[in-house]
KETI-349752 format. One record per residue (C-alpha): residue number from 1; x, y, z. Coordinates in steps of 0.02 Angstrom, whole numbers. Each point is the difference from the previous one (the first is absolute). Last residue first. Layout:
+---------+--------+--------+--------+
: vexdren :   east :  north :     up :
+---------+--------+--------+--------+
:     NUM :      X :      Y :      Z :
...
+---------+--------+--------+--------+
This chain:
+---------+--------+--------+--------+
: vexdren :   east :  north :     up :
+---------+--------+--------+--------+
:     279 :    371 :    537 :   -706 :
:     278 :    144 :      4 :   -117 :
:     277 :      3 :    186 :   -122 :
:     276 :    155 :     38 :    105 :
:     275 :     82 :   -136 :    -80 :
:     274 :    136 :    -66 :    125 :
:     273 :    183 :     62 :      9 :
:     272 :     20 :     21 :    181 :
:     271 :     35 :    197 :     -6 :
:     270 :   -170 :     87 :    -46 :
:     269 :    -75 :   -174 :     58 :
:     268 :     43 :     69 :    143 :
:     267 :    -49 :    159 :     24 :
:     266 :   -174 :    -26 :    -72 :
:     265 :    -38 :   -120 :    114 :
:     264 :     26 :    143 :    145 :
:     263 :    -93 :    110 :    -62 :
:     262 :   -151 :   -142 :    -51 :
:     261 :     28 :    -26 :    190 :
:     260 :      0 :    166 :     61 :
:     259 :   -163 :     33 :    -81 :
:     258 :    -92 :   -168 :     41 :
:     257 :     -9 :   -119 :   -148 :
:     256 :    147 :   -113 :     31 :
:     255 :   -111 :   -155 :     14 :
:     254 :    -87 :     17 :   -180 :
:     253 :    159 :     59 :    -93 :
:     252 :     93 :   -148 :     79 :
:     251 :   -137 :   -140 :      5 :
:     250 :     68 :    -85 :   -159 :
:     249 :    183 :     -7 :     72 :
:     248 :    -47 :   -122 :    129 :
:     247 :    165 :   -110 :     15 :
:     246 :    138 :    122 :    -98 :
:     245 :   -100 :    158 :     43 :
:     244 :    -16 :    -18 :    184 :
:     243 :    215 :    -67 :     22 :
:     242 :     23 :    148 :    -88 :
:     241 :    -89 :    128 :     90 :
:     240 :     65 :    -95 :    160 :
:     239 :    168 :     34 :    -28 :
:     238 :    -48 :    177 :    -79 :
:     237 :    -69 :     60 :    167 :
:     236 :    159 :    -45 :     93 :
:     235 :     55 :   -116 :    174 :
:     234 :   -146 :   -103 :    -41 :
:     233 :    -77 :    -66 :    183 :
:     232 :   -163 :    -45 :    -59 :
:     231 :    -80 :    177 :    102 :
:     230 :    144 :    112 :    -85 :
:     229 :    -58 :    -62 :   -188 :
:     228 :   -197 :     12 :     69 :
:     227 :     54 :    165 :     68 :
:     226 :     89 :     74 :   -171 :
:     225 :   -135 :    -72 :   -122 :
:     224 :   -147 :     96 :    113 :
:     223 :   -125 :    -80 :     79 :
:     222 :   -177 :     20 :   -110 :
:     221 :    -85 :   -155 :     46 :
:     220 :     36 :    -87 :   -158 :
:     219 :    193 :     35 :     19 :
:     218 :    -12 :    -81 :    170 :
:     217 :    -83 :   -161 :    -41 :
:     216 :     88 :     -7 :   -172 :
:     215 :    176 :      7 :    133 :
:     214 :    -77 :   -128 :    125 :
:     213 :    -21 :   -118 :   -148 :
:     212 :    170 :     46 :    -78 :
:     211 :     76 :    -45 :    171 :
:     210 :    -64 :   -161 :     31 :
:     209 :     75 :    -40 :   -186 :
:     208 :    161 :     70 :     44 :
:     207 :      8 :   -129 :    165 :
:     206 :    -53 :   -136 :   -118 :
:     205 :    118 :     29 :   -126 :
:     204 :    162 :     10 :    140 :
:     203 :    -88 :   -141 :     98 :
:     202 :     10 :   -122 :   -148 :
:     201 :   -175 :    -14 :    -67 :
:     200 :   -119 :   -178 :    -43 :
:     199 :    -84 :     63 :    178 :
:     198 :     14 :   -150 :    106 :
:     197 :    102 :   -123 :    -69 :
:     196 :    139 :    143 :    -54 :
:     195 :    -18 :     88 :    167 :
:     194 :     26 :   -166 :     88 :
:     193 :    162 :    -24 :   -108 :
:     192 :     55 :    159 :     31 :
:     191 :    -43 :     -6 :    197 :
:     190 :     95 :   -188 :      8 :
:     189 :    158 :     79 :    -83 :
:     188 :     21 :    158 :     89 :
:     187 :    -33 :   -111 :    174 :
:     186 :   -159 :     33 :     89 :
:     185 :    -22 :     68 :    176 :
:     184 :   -114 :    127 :    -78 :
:     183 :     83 :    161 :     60 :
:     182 :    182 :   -121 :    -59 :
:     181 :    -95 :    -17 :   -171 :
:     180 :    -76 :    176 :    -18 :
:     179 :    207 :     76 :     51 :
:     178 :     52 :   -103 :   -128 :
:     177 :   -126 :     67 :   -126 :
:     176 :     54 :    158 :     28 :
:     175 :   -109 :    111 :     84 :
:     174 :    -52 :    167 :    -73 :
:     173 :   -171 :     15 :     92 :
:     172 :    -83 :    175 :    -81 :
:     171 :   -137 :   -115 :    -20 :
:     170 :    -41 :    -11 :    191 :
:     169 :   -182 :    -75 :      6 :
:     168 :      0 :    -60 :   -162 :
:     167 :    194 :    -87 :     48 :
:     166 :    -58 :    -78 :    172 :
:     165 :   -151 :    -75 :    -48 :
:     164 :     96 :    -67 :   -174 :
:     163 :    119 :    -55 :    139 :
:     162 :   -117 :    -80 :    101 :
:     161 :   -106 :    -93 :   -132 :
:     160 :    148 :    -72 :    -79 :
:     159 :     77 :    -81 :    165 :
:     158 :   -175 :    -68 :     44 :
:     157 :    -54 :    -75 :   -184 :
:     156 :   -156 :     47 :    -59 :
:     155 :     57 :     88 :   -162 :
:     154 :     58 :    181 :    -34 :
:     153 :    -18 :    -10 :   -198 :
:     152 :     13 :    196 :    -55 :
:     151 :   -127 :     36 :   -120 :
:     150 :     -7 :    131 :   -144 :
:     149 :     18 :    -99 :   -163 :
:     148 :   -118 :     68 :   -116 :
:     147 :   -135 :   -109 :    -98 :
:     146 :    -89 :     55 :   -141 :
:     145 :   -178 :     64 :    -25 :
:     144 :   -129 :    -90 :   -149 :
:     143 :   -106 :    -75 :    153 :
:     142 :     -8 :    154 :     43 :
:     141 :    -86 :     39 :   -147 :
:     140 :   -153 :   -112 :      4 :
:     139 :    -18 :      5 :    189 :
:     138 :    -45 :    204 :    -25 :
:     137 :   -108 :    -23 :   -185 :
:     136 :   -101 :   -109 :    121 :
:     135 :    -17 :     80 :    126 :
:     134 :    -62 :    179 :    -83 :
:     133 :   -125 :   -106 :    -84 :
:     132 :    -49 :    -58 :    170 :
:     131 :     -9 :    190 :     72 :
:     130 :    -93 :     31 :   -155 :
:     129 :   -145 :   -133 :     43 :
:     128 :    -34 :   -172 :    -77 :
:     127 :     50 :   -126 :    147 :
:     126 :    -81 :    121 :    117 :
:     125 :    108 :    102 :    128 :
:     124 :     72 :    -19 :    182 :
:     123 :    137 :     75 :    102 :
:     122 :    -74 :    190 :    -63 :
:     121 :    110 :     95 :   -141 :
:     120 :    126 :    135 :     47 :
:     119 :    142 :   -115 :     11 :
:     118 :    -43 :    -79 :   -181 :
:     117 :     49 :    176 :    -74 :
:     116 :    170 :    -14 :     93 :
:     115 :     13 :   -192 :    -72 :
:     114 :    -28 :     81 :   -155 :
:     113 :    102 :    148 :    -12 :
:     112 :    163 :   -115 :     87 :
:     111 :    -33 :   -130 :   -142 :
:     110 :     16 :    109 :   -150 :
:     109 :    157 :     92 :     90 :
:     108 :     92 :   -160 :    -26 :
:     107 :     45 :   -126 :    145 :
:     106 :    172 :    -74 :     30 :
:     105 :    -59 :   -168 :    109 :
:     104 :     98 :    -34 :    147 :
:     103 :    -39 :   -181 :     57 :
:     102 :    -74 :   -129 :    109 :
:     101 :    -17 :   -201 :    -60 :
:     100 :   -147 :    -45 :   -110 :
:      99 :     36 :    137 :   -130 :
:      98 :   -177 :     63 :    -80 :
:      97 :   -106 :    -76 :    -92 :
:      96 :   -162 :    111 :     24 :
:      95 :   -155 :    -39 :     89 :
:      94 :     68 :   -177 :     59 :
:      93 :    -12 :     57 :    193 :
:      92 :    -86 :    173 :      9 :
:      91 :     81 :    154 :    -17 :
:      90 :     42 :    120 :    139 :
:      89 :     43 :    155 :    -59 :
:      88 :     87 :    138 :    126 :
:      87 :     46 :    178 :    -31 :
:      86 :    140 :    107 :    109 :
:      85 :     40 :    186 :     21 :
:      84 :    149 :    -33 :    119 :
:      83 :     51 :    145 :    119 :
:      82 :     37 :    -64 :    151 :
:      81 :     83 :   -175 :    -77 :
:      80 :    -85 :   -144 :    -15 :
:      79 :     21 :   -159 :     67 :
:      78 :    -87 :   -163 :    -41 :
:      77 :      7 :   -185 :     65 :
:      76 :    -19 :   -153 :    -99 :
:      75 :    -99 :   -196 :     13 :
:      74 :    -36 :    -47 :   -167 :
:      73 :   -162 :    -83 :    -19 :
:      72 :    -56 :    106 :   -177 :
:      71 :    164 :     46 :    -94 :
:      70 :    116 :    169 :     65 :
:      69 :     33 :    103 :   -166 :
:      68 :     96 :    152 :     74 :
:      67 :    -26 :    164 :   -137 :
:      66 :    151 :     90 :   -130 :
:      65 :    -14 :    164 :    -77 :
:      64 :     53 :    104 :    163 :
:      63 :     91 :   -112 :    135 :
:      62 :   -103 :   -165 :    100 :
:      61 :    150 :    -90 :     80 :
:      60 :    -19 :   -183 :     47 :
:      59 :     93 :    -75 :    161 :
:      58 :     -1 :   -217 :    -18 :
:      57 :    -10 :   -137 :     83 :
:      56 :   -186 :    -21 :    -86 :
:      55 :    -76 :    151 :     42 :
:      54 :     82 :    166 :     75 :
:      53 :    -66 :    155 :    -53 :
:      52 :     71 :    189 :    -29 :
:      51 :    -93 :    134 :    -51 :
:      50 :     54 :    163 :    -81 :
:      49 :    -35 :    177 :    -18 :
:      48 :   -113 :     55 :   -150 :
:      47 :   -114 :   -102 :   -117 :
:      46 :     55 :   -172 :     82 :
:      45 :    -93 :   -123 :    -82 :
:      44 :    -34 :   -154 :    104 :
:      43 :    -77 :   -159 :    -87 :
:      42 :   -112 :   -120 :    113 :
:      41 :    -54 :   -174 :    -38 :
:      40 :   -155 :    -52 :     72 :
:      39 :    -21 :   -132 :    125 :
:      38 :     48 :     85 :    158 :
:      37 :    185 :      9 :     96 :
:      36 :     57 :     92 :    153 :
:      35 :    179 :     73 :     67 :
:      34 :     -9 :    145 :     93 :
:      33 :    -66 :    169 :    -85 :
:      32 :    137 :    137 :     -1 :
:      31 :    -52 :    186 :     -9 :
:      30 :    126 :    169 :      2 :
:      29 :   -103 :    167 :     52 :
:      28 :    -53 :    163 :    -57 :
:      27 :    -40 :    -27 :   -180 :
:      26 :    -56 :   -173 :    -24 :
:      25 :   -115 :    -18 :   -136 :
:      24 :    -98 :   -167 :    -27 :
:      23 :    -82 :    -67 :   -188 :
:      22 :    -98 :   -159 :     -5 :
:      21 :    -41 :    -82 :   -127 :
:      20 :   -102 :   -169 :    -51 :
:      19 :     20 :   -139 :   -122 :
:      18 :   -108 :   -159 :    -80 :
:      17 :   -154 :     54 :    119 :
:      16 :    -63 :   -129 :    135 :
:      15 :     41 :    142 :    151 :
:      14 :     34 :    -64 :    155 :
:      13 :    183 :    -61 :    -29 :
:      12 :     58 :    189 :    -13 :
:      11 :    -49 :     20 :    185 :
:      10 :     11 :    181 :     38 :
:       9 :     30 :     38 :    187 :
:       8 :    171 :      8 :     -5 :
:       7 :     28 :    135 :   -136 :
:       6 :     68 :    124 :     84 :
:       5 :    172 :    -68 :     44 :
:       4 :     38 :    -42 :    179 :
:       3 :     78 :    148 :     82 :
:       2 :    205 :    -19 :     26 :
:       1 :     76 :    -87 :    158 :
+---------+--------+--------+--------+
């Protein structure tokens, strides 16, 4: 069982301002808070390392450039990894229009220097003040930020639940689908037609899609390119290289930033035939 995160005893619904943040280090030790829910919306900007949160019937992935928009009365869980540098604002209902349903919002580096300049303000502030100023110039241009897709759609449903249990817990998992169906006591046909109700995804695109989440988990944290390829089961580096850059090529210059890994990126797109000048 992994610590509660730090920030259980502050009550974002108890302040009447428009917004509040928080900010939360956590350099010796992974954090998960269980599922909860208050008033105020909360976006999660992952400044190094990586959280993931479930809300909705669905697992969110917070990588570089990109927060978690969770809406006001949305039940969700956290976790973050053991070294996540993490800041919180909670914005109050009707403050800013903002999606009504959760989602991955690419942020720019505008918004990260002010909600990180809001983080060292009190949790309440006049109307007039500077922090409020700051506030307002904050909701105004997120509100301007575009939507990522970075969500894998579990859903409620028993057989679904256990095997996306199953597979986050054991990604390296290579199971054919026929071999999910008889471990589900389903028939090939009745799982890929419950997988199609369920998720909108065949199993083959949904299975890849759990494991581009748990790959920008990884790749945030620091893990090098060549375990989080061996630790999803890819038989080479390049495989998964390529199956990175052709779903979340954007993040590739960000993600591969340790030493071995910009080494290693370099080595391959020395002999795959894409741009080296792509991020």
């Amino acid at each position: 069982m992994l610590p509660p995160l730090a920030n259980t005893l502050f009550d974002p619904d108890a302040t009447p301002c428009p917004a509040v943040a928080r900010h939360l280090d956590f350099v010796d030790y992974a954090a998960e808070v269980p599922v909860h829910t208050h008033r105020k919306g909360q976006l999660i900007i992952a400044l190094y390392g990586a959280v993931i949160c479930r809300a909705e019937n669905d697992i969110w992935i917070v990588p570089p450039d990109c927060a978690v928009w969770i809406p006001g009365g949305v039940p969700h869980s956290a976790k973050a990894t053991w070294n996540a540098h993490l800041n919180y604002l909670f914005i109050e209902p009707g403050a800013v229009a903002l999606p009504e349903r959760c989602c991955t919002l690419a942020i720019s580096s505008l918004i990260k220097e002010l909600v990180a300049r809001l983080t060292r303000e009190g949790v309440e502030y006049p109307p007039e003040s500077h922090p409020a100023r700051l506030t307002r110039v904050t909701l105004d241009e997120l509100a301007t930020m575009p939507q990522q897709k970075l969500s894998l759609p579990v859903s409620s449903h028993p057989k679904i639940r256990a095997m996306a249990d199953a597979l986050v817990s054991q990604p390296d998992d290579r199971s054919t689908f026929k071999a999910w169906a008889k471990r589900l006591a389903l028939s090939e046909r009745s799982l890929a037609r419950l997988m199609l109700r369920e998720t909108g995804l065949t199993f083959g695109r949904w299975r890849q899609q759990l494991q581009l989440i748990i790959a920008l988990r990884e790749l945030a944290s620091g893990v090098s390119v060549q375990n989080v390829a061996a630790n999803l089961g890819y038989e080479s580096v390049n495989a998964f290289i390529t199956m990175f850059k052709k779903n979340h090529g954007q993040y590739t210059r960000t993600l591969f930033c340790r030493t071995e890994n910009k080494r290693t990126l370099n080595r391959y797109l020395a002999t795959s035939g894409f741009p080296r000048n792509q991020r």
